[in-house]
N, C-alpha and C positions, 0 to 999 in steps of 0.2 A: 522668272522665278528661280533658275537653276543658279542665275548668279548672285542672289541673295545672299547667300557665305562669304563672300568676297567682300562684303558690307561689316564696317564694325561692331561692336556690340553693344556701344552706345544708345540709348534712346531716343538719338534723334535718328538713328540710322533709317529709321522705316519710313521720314520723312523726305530723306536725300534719296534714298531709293523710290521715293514719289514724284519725285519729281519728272522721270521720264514718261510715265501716263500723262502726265498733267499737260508738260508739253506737246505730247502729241495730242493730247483731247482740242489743246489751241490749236494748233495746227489741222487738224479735221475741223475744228469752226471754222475756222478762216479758211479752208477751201471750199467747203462747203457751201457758207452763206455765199462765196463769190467774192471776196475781199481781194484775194487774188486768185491768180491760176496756177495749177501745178497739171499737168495732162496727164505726165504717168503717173501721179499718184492715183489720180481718178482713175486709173483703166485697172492699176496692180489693185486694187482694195474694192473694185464695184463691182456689181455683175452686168450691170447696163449701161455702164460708161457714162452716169449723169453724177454731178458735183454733191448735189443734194444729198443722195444715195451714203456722202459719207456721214451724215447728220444722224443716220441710224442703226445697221450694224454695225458697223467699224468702231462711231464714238461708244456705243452703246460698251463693245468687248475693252477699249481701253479704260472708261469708268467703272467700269465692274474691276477692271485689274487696280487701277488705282484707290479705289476701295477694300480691295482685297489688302492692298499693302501696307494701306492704314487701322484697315482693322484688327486683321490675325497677322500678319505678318508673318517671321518664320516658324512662330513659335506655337501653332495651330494647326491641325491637322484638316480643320474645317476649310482653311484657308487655301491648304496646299490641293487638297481633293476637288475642290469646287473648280478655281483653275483650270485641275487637270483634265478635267471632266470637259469644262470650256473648250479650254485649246486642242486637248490632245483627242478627245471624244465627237465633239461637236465639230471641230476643223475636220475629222480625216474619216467622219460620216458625211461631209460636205465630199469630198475631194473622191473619195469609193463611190458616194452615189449618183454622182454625177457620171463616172466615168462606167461603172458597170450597172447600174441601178436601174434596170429595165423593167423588175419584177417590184411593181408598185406596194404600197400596205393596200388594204381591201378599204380603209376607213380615211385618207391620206394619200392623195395622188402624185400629190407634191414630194412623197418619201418612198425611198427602195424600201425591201427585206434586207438587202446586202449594207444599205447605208448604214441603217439604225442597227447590224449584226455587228456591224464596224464600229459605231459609236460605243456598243458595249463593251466591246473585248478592249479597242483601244482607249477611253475612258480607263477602265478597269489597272489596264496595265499601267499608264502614265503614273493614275494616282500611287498604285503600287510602286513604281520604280521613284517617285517623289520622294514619298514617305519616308522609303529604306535610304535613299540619299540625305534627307532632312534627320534623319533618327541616329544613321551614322553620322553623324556631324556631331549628334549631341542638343540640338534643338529640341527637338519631340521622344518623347517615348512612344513607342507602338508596342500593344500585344498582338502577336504576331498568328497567336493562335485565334484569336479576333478578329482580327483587321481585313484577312480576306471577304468573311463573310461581310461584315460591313461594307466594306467597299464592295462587295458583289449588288448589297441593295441600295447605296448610292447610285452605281450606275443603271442598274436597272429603274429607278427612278428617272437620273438622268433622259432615260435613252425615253421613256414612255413620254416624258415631257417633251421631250423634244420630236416626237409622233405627230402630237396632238395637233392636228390643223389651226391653229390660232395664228399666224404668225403673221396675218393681216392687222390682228387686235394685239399680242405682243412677239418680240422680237427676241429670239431663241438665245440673241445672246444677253437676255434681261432672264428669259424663265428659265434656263439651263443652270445658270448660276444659283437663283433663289431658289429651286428647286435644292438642288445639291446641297448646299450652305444649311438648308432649312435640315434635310434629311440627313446631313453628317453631323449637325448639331444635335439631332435626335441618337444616335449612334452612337458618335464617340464623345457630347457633351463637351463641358468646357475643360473635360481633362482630355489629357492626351494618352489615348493607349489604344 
């Protein structure tokens, strides 16, 4: 997302800039199903070292991005937050509660206190340091006097969503996103402030 500027401002740009999900979503098929082998890629991207494994979160977070890039592109704040929320939020509530995440939720065994503390603040901040990066550019307007508390109940959306023990029935990198997308479209709507 951060090197979306580097892209023209042609309308096909959000196409050429699609192209690299797109590639990689082939590339997670095709190792996946077993077409061929790649060993590290299986080991760097799964939690259990099986091929299959990339058939679902992995592909799941590159079609959400390459959705993102066809639909809002840069020029959407729903776009940029949703993302942020994904990768910056959801990644580094994976990576905190893994590593200190000893103090379980009461409802969710599967998830820290410190993980989902983590998903919020860092959610929070990405989509904020986005914004401000996309806004100084010129792409989006933000009110600024807005935009925190908004973004405060994206991520707290976010972060509940991604609590919720479901994740046998969906795949955090499908609800984290349509959570977010849904709640920032309620929020900031189809303008940008």
């Amino acid at each position: 997302m951060s090197s979306w500027p580097l892209f023209s401002d042609s309308t096909e740009a959000r196409y050429f800039a699609a192209v690299v999900p797109f590639l990689n979503s082939v590339r997670l098929l095709t190792y996946g199903l077993r077409l061929s082998t790649d060993e590290a890629l299986v080991k760097s991207v799964t939690r259990e070292g099986k091929p299959e494994e990339l058939l679902r979160g992995p592909l799941y977070y590159v079609l959400v991005l390459l959705f993102t890039v066809l639909v809002f592109w840069r020029e959407s704040p729903i776009g940029i937050v949703s993302l942020s929320m994904m990768s910056g939020g959801d990644g580094f509530a994976d990576i905190v509660g893994r590593r200190y995440g000893s103090a379980k939720l009461p409802f969710n065994d599967k998830k820290s206190w410190i993980g989902s503390i983590s998903m919020f603040i860092s959610g929070f901040l990405l989509s904020a340091i986005m914004l401000f990066y996309f806004s100084s550019l010129g792409y989006i307007h933000v009110s600024w006097e807005e935009a925190f508390g908004k973004l405060a109940l994206v991520a707290l959306a976010a972060t509940a969503v991604e609590c919720i023990p479901v994740t046998d029935v969906v795949d955090d990198n499908i609800s984290v996103p349509l959570a977010t997308t849904l709640v920032a479209f309620l929020l900031f709507g189809s303008n940008t402030q």
